[in-house]
N, C-alpha and C positions, 0 to 999 in steps of 0.2 A: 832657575827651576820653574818649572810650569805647576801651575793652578792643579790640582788633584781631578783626576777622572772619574770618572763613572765605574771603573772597575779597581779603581783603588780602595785595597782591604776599608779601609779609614769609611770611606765611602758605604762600600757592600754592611761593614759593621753595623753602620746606622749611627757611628759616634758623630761623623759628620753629618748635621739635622738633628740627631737628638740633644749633642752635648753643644757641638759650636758650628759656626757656617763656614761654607767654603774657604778654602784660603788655599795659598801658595807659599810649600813648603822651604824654607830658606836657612835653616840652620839644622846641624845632622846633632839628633840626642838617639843616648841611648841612654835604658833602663838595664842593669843587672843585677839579681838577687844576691843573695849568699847562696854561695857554692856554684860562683860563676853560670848563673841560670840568668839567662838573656832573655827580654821581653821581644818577640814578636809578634806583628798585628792578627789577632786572632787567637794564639795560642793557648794552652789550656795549663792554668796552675791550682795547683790543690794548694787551698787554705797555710796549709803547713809550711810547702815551702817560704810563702810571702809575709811571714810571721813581722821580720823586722825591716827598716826600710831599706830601700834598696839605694843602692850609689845610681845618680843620675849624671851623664857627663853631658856636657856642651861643646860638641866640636865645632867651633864657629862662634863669629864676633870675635872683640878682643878685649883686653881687660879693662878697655874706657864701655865696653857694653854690658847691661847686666837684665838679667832675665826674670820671671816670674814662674815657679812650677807649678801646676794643678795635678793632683790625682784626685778622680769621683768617681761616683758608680753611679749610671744613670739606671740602673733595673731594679730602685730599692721600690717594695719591699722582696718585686718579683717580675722578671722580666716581660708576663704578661699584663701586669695591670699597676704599673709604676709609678702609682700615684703621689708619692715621695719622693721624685725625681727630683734633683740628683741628691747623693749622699757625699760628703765631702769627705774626704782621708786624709788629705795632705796640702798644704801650702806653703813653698819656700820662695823669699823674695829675694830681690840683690844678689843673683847668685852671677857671679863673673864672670864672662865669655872665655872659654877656653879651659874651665875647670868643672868641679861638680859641684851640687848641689851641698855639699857640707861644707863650703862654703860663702852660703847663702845665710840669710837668717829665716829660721824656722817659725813661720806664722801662725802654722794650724800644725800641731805635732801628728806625727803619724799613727793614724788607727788602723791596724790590719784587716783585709776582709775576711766579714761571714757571712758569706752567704746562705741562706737559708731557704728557699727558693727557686727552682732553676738556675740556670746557666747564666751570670752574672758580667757584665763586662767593667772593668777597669780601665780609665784612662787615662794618661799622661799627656798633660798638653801644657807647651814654652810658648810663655809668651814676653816679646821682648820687650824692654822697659823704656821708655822714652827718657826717663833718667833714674839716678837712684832715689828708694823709696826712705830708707834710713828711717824706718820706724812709725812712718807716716800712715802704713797699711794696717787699718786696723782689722780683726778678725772678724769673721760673719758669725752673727749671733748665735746660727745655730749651723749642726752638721747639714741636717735634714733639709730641704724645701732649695739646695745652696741653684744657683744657676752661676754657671759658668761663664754663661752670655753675657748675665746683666753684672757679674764679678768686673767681670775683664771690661764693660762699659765704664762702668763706674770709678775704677781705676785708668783708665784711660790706656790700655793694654791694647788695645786695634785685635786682629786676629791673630789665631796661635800663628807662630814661623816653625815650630812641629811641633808630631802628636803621637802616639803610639799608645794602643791596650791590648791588653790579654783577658782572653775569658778564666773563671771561676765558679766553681761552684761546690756543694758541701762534700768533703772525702767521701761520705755514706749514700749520697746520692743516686737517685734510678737517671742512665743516661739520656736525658730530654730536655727540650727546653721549654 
């Protein structure tokens, strides 16, 4: 697989630069909600749908590889002036190549978004684990201020191998960003 373009959603979204730097994508994930609602890059989900977590698959690696999930929101409090960037949701580690995320172990339990503010983006990014972490991963102190960057440094996680978000924003919302 080739290194992500310049017209790649990933790219245009701004998650690549704002959340994580370039990389080349090498393992195929998918996000699906409840009620078989598929995340595609860019796409628009209302709060409600994205209530509880969603099943993450890992098609790729094998069951000696195991991966690291991220979900954050990098437009907290508000996509203009997101001084709280990023906001964390989600971290599941050890999750086995070829299955999904429920059978990882749950680091940072899942918090639904609210967005409150404009048009919020969400994103999903694997990263693959140079070995198993088995409890070694301790949680980020807090949701708020999380980076993803200096996560994934710190852990020794290299760049995602994929990524995928969808936008959100509040059901009562005027349409803008």
């Amino acid at each position: 697989m080739a290194k992500l373009s310049s017209s790649d959603p990933l790219v245009i979204g701004r998650v690549v630069g704002d959340v994580v730097d370039v990389f080349i994508p090498s393992v195929k994930m998918s996000v699906v909600y409840s009620s078989n609602k598929l995340v595609y890059n860019g796409h628009e989900f209302f709060p409600s749908t994205v209530v509880s977590k969603p099943r993450v698959d890992v098609h790729g690696g094998d069951m000696r590889s195991f991966f690291t999930l991220i979900m954050t929101d990098p437009d907290v409090p508000g996509p203009s002036d997101p001084y709280l960037r990023e906001h964390l949701h989600w971290i599941v580690t050890d999750i086995p190549g070829t299955t999904d995320s429920s059978f990882g172990r749950e680091v940072v339990s899942y918090e639904m978004p609210r967005p409150n503010i404009g048009i919020h983006r969400y994103a999903f990014l694997l990263f693959k684990q140079k070995k198993r972490v088995q409890g070694a991963m301790l949680p980020p102190t807090s949701r708020d201020r999380f980076s993803t960057k200096k996560f994934a440094e710190d852990h020794d996680l290299g760049l995602p191998v994929a990524a995928v978000y969808f936008n959100c924003q509040r059901e009562t919302a005027a349409r803008r960003r």
